[in-house]
C-alpha positions as CSV (number, residue, x, y, z in Angstrom):
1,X,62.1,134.9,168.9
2,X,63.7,131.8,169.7
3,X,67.7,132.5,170.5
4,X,68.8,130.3,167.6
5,X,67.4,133.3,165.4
6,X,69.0,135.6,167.5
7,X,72.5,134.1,167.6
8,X,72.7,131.7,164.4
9,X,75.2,129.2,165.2
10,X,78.2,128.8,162.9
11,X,80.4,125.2,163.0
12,X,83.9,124.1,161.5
13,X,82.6,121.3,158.9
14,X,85.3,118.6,159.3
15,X,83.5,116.9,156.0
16,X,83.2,120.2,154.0
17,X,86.8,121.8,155.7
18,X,84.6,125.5,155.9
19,X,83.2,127.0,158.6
20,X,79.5,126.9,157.9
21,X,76.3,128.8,159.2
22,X,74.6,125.8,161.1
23,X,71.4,124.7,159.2
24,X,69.5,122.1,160.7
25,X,67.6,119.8,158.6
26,X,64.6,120.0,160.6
27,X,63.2,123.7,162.4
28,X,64.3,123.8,165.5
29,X,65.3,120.2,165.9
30,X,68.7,118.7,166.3
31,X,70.1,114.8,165.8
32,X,73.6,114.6,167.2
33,X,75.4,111.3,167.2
34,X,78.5,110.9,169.4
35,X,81.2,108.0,169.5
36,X,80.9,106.7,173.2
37,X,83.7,105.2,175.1
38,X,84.7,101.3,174.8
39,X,84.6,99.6,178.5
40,X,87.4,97.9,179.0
41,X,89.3,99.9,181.4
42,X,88.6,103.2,183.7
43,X,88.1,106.2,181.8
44,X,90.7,108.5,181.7
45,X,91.3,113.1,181.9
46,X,91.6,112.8,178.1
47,X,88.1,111.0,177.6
48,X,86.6,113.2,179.7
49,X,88.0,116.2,177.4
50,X,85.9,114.8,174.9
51,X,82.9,114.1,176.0
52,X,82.8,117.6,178.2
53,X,83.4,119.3,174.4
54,X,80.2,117.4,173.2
55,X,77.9,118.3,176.7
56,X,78.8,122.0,176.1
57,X,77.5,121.2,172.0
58,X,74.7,119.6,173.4
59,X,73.7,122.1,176.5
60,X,74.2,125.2,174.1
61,X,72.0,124.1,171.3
62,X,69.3,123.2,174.1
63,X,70.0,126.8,175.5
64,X,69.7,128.5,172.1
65,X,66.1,126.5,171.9
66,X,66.6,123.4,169.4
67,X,65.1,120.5,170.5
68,X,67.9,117.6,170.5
69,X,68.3,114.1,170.2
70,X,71.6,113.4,171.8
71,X,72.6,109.5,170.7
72,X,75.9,108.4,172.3
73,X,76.6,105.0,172.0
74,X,78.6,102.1,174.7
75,X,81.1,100.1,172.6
76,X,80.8,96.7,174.2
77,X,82.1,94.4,171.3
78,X,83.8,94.6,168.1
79,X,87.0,96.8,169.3
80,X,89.9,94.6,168.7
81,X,93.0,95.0,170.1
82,X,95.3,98.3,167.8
83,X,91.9,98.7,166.1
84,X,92.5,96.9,163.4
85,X,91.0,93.7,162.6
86,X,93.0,91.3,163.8
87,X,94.2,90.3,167.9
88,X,90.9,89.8,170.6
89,X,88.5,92.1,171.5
90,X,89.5,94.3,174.4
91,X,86.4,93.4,176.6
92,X,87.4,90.0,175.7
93,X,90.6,90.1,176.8
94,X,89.4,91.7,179.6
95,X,87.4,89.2,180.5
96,X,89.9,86.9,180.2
97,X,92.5,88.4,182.2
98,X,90.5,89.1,185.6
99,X,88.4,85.7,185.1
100,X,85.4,87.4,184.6
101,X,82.6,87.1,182.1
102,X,83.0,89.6,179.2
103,X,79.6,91.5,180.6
104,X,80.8,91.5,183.9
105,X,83.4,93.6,182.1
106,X,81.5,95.8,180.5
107,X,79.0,96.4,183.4
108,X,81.8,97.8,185.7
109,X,83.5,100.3,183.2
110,X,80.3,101.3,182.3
111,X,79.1,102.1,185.9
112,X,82.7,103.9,186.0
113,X,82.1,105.7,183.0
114,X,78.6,106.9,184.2
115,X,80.2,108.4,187.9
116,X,82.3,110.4,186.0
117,X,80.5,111.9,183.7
118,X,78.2,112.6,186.8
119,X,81.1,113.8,188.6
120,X,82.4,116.6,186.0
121,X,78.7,117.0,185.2
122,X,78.0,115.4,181.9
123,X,74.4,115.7,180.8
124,X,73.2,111.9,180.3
125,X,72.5,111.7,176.3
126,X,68.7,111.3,175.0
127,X,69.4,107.6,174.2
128,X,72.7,105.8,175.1
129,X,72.5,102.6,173.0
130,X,75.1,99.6,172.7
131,X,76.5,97.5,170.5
132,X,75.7,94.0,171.9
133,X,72.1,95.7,172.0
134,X,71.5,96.2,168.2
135,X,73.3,92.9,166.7
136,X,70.3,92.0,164.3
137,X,70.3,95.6,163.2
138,X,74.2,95.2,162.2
139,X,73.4,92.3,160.3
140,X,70.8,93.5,158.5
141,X,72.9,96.6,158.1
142,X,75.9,94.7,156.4
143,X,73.1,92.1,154.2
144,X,72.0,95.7,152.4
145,X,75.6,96.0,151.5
146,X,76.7,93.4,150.3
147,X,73.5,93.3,148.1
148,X,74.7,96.8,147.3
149,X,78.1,95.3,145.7
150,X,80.5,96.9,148.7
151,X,81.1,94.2,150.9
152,X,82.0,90.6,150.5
153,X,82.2,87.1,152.4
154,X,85.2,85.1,153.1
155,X,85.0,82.3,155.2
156,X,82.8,83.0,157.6
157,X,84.0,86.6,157.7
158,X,82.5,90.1,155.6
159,X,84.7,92.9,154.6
160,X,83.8,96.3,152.8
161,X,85.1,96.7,149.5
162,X,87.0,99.9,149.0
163,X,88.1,100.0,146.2
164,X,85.0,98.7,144.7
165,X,83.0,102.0,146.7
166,X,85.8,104.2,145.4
167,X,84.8,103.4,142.1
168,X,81.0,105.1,142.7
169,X,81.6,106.7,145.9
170,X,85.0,108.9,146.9
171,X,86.5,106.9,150.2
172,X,89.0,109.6,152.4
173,X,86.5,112.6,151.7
174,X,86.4,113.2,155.4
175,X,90.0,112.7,156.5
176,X,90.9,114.1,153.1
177,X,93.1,111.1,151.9
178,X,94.0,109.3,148.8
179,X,92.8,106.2,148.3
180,X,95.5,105.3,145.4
181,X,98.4,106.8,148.1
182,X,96.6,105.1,151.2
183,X,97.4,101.3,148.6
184,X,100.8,102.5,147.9
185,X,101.9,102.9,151.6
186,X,100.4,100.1,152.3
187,X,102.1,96.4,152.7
188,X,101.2,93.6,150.3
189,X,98.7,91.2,151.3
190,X,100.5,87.6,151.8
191,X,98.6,84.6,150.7
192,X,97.2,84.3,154.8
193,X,94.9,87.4,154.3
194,X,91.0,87.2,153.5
195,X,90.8,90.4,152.2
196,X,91.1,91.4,148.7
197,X,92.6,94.8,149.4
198,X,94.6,96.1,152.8
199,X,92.3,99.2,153.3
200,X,89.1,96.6,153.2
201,X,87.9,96.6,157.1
202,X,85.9,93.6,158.2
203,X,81.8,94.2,158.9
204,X,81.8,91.0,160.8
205,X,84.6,88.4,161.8
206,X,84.4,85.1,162.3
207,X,84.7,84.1,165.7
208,X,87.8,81.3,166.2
209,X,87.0,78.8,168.7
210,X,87.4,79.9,172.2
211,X,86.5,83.8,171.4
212,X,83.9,84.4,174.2
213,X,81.8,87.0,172.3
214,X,80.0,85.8,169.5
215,X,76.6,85.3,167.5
216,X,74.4,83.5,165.0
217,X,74.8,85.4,161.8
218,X,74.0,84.4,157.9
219,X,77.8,83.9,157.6
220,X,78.1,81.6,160.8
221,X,79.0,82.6,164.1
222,X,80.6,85.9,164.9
223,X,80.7,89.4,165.8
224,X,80.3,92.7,164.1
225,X,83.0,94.9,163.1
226,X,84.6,98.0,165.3
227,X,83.2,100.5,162.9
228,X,79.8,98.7,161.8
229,X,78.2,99.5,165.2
230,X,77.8,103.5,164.9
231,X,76.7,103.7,161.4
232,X,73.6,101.0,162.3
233,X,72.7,102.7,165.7
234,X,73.4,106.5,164.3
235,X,70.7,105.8,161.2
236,X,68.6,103.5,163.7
237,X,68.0,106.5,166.1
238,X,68.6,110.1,163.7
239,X,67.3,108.6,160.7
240,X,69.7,107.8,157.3
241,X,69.9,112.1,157.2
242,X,70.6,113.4,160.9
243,X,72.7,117.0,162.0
244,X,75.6,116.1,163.8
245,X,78.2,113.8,164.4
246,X,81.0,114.2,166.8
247,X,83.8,112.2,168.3
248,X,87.4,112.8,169.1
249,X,89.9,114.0,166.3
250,X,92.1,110.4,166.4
251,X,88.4,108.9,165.4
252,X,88.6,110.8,162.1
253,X,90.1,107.9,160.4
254,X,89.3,104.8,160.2
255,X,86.7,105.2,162.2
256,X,84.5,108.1,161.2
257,X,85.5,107.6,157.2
258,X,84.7,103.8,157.6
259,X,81.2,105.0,159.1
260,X,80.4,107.3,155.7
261,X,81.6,104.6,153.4
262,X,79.2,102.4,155.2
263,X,76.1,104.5,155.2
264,X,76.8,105.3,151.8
265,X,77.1,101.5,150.9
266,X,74.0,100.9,152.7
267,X,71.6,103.1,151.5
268,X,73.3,105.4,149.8
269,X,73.2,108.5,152.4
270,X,76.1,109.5,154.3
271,X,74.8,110.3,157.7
272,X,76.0,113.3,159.3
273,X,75.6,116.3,157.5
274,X,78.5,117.9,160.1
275,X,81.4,116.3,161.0
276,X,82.6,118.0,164.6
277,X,85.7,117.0,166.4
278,X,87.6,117.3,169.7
279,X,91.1,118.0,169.8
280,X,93.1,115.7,172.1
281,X,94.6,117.0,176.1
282,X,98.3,116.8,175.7
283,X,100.7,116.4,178.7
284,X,104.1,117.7,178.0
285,X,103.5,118.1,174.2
286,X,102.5,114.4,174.5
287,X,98.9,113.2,173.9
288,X,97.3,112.0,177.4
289,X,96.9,108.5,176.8
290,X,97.2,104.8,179.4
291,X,99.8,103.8,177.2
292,X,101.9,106.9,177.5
293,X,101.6,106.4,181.3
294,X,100.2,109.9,182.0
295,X,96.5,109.6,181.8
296,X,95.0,110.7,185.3
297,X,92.2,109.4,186.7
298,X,89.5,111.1,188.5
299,X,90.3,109.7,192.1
300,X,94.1,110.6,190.9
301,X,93.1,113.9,190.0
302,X,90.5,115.0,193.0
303,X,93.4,113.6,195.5
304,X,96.5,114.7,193.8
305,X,97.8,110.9,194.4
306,X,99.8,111.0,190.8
307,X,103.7,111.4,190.2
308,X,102.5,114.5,187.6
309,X,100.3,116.2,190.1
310,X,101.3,118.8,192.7
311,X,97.9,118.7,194.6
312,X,94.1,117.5,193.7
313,X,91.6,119.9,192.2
314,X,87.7,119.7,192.2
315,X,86.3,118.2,189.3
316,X,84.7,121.6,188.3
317,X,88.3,123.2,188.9
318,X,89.5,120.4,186.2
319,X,86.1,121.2,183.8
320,X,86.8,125.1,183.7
321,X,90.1,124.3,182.9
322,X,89.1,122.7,179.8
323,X,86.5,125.3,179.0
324,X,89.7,127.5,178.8
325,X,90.6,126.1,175.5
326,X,88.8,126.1,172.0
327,X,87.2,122.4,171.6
328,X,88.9,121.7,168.5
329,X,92.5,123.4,169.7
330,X,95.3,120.8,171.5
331,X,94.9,121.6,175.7
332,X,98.1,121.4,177.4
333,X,98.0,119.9,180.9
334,X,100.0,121.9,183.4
335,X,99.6,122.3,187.7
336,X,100.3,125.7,187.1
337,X,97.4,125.7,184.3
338,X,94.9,124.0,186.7
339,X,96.2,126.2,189.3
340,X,94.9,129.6,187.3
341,X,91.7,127.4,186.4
342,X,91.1,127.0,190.0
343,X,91.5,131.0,190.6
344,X,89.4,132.0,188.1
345,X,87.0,129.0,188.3
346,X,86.4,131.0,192.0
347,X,86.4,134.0,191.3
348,X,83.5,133.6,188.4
349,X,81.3,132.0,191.4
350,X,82.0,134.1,193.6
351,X,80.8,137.0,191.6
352,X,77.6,134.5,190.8
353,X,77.0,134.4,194.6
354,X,77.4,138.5,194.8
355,X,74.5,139.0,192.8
356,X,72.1,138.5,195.5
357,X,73.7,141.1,197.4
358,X,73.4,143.8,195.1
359,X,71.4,146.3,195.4
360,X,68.2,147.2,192.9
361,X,69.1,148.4,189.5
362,X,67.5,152.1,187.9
363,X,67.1,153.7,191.3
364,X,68.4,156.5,189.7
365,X,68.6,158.4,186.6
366,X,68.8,155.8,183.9
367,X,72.0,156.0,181.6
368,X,71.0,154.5,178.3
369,X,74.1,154.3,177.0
370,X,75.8,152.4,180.2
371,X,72.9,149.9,179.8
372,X,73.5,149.4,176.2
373,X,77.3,148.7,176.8
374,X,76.3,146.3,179.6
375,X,74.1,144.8,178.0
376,X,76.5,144.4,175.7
377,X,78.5,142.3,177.2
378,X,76.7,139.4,177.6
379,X,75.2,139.8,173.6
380,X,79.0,139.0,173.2
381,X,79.1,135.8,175.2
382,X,76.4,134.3,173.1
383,X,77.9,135.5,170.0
384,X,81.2,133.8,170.9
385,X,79.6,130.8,171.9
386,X,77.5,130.9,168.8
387,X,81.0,130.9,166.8
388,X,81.7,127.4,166.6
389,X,81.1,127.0,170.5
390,X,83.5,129.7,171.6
391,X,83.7,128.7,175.6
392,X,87.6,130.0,175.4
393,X,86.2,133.7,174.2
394,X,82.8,133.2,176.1
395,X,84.7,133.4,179.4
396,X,86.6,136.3,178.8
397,X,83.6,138.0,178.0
398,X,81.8,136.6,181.3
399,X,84.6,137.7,183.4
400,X,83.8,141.4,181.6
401,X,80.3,140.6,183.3
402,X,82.0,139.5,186.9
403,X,84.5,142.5,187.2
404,X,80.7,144.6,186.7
405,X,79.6,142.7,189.2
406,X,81.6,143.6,191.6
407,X,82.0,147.0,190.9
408,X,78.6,147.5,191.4
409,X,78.8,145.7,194.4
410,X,81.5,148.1,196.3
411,X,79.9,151.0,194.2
412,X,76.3,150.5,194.2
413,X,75.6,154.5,192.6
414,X,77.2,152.6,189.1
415,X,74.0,150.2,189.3
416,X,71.7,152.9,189.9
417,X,72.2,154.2,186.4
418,X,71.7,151.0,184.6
419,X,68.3,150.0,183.3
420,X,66.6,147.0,185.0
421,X,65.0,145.0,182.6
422,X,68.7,145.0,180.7
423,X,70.3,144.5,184.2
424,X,67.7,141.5,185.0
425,X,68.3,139.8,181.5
426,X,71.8,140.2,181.4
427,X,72.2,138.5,184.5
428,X,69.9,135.7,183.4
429,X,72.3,134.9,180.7
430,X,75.1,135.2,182.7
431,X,73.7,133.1,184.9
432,X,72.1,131.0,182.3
433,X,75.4,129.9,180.3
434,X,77.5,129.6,183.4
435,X,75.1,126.8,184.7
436,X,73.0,125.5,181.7
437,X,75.9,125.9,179.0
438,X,79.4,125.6,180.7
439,X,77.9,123.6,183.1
440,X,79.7,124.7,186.2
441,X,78.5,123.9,189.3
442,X,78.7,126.5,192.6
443,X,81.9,124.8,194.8
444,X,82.1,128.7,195.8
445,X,80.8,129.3,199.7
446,X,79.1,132.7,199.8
447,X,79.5,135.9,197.4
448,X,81.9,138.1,199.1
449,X,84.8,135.4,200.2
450,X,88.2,135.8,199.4
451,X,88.0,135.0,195.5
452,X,85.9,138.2,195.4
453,X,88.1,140.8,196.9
454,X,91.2,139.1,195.7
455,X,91.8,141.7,192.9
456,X,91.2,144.6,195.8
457,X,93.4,142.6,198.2
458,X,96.2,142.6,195.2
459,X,95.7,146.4,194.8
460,X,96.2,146.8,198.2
461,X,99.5,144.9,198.7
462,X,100.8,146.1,195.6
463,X,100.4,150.2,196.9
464,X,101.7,148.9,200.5
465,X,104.8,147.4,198.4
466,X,105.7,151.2,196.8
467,X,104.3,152.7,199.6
468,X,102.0,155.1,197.5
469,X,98.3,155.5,198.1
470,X,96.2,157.7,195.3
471,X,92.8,159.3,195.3
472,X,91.9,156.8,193.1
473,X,92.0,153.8,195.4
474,X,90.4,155.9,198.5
475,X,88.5,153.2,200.2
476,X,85.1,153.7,201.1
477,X,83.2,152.3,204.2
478,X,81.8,149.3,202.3
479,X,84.8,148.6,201.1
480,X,86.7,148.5,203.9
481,X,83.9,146.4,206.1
482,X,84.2,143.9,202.8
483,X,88.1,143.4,203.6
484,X,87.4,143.0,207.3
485,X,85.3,140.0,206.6
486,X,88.1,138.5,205.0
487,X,91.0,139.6,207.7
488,X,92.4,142.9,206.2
489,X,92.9,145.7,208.6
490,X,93.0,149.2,207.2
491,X,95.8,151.4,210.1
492,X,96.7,154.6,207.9
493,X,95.4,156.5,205.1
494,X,97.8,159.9,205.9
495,X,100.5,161.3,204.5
496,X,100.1,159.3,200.7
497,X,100.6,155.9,202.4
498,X,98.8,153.1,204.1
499,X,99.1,150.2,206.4
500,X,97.3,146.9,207.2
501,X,97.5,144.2,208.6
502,X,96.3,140.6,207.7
503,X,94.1,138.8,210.5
């Protein structure tokens, strides 16, 4: 039975506003479209949030079985400057700023984007598409709606028709706004504007002399709109029906409601069936942004060479840390938040690394119930992770698995009594979702370092400090070769105290 089966996936619908039991709408295979980064500039910690939540959608739904067709797009055009639709492009200006030719642009941020993602260790998507690439489809997309009645030309330039789609079709269903309110809090349109209402957004613009992106179109030379792109590459690739569509929470609107209203225009299907967002890494309360002046990054980050930063951390430090948090929650950047990532970042690998050490499970008599509870365990991991992708509740549950780990290690007699087929598949998964899901790579150096005995080495300096020693903690022999490895020197077990010292 394939896992999916076993652990149905449920998702928080941003289109529906319910959490819903994921339904794909082809057995056992997946479409997922996510907004890709525009390459203007180097990518930043907060990008990197969002496209890490979408590689743990994508690795998890692979792990659970589904085969999936991961579409994530390169913006290389059409994203004007405030994202509206006026000002230059921002390759454009680009471009024009470093004296460089717009692709010359584009080619470097996108080379950038690609080390990082490699870096934090982003799974490349089945097909990465980009705008410039898929111009005759964007036409062809925006001649189907005007035919349609939703779009209109002015000069050389196209814009969607709201308030004509709102008439057939309801515009704000995904952001869950008012089209009548959205007109009312909106300013008048002077006699300058081409468009007939202020929420219209342009399909294609006319390109003024000197623009240095442009192409032939039925309307004169141009270039498509910001929002146009993802709706023709999405339906291109998944189909006019596909799963999943996902992209950060400040995409929502325009963006993402722009990208229905289009589809719907087009061909009367709205694309996605599930809306999925990420929620945005803070700093201070403040969303992590280059504007704000504290977006870090990665060379800032891995060398601690920022004013915010106490030290660097290791890229898979810095991807645990965001595991931490539900995808869809606000993350809070902190050293001190980083700084517990880091601990338990190591201390997870390290118990990853103590499994080879371990001695055989079932030598002795089998406890069925012991297995059952272990076994447990790790049926909880997946069911959290199968709860709108859980990682926050998923690693609670794998450090259950880790503290198991090395009990069994410094009390091998626990093992014994736990059945091996449940040990051996338990540990697959545990093994399995660190790696394959979470996507955490081993920076960890052996299985019984310091990270390991950490929590014995606490215990120990915490009895020292009250100078009481129980029954409880008497160490055995394994136990006290494991803390010699690491420096720790046991002197005195008499008299209901101890002493050590620290090599």
């Amino acid at each position: 039975m394939s896992l999916y089966k076993q652990y149905p996936l449920s998702v928080q619908n941003n289109l529906t506003k319910q959490k819903e039991q994921f339904e794909p709408l082809s057995e056992g295979k997946v479409g997922m479209y996510v907004c890709g980064p525009t390459v203007y500039s180097d990518v930043h910690l907060g990008n990197v949030r969002t496209f890490s939540s979408f590689d743990i959608v994508y690795r998890y739904l692979t792990y659970l079985g589904y085969k999936v067709r991961y579409v994530r797009n390169i913006t290389d055009v059409g994203h004007l400057v405030g994202d509206a639709d006026e000002g230059e492009d921002k390759i454009a200006k680009k471009a024009r700023l470093d004296q460089l030719e717009p692709m010359e642009v584009v080619q470097k941020y996108t080379n950038g984007f690609h080390d990082v993602m490699q870096l934090f260790n982003l799974l490349p998507p089945s097909i990465e598409p980009t705008a410039t690439g898929h111009i005759i489809e964007q036409i062809e997309f925006i001649q189907k709606i005007i035919s349609n009645g939703y779009a209109y030309e002015v000069d050389g330039s196209v814009y969607f028709d709201v308030k004509k789609y709102n008439e057939d079709q309801p515009y704000g269903e995904l952001s869950g706004r008012n089209v009548e309110d959205m007109m009312s809090n909106t300013r008048e349109l002077t006699g300058q504007d081409q468009k007939k209402n202020q929420l219209d957004f342009a399909l294609w613009k006319k390109a003024q002399s000197g623009h240095l992106m442009k192409w032939s179109s039925p309307w004169g030379e141009g270039f498509p709109g910001w929002h146009l792109e993802c709706s023709a590459m999405s339906t291109k690739y998944l189909g006019l029906d596909f799963d999943i569509h996902g992209g950060g929470m400040d995409l929502k609107f325009p963006h993402h409601e722009a990208e229905i209203a289009q589809n719907k225009g087009c061909s009367g299907h709205g694309g996605a069936k599930y809306w999925i967002h990420g929620n945005m890494l803070t700093v201070n309360g403040r969303k992590m942004a280059k504007s704000e002046g504290n977006g870090f990054t990665p060379e800032e980050l891995l060398t601690g060479n920022h004013k915010l930063l106490d030290r660097g951390y290791s890229a898979m430090t810095v991807r645990f840390f965001m595991l931490m948090s539900h995808y869809a929650s606000t993350l809070d950047f902190s050293n001190e938040a980083l700084q517990a990532a880091e601990k338990g970042y190591k201390r997870l690998m390290a118990s990853v690394n103590l499994i080879e050490k371990l001695p055989a499970a079932g030598s002795g008599n089998v406890d069925q119930t012991k297995s059952a509870e272990f076994k447990g365990i790790i049926e909880k991991v997946l069911t959290d992770l199968s709860d709108d992708f859980n990682t926050a509740k998923a690693i609670a549950s794998l450090f259950e698995v880790s503290s198991r780990i090395n009990s069994f290690y410094q009390n091998p007699s626990d093992l014994a009594v736990i059945d091996k087929a449940i040990f051996d598949e338990t540990i697959k998964h545990f093994r399995g979702v660190i790696s394959d899901v979470l996507g955490l790579r081993n920076e960890v150096v052996g299985g019984q370092d310091a990270e390991v005995l950490g929590g014995v080495m606490d215990v120990l300096i915490e009895l020292r400090k009250q100078a009481k020693f129980s029954k409880n903690y008497a160490l055995s022999d394994k136990i006290r070769d494991d803390l010699k490895e690491v420096g720790v020197q046991i002197k005195d077990e008499k008299g209901g105290e101890m002493s050590y010292s620290i090599d």
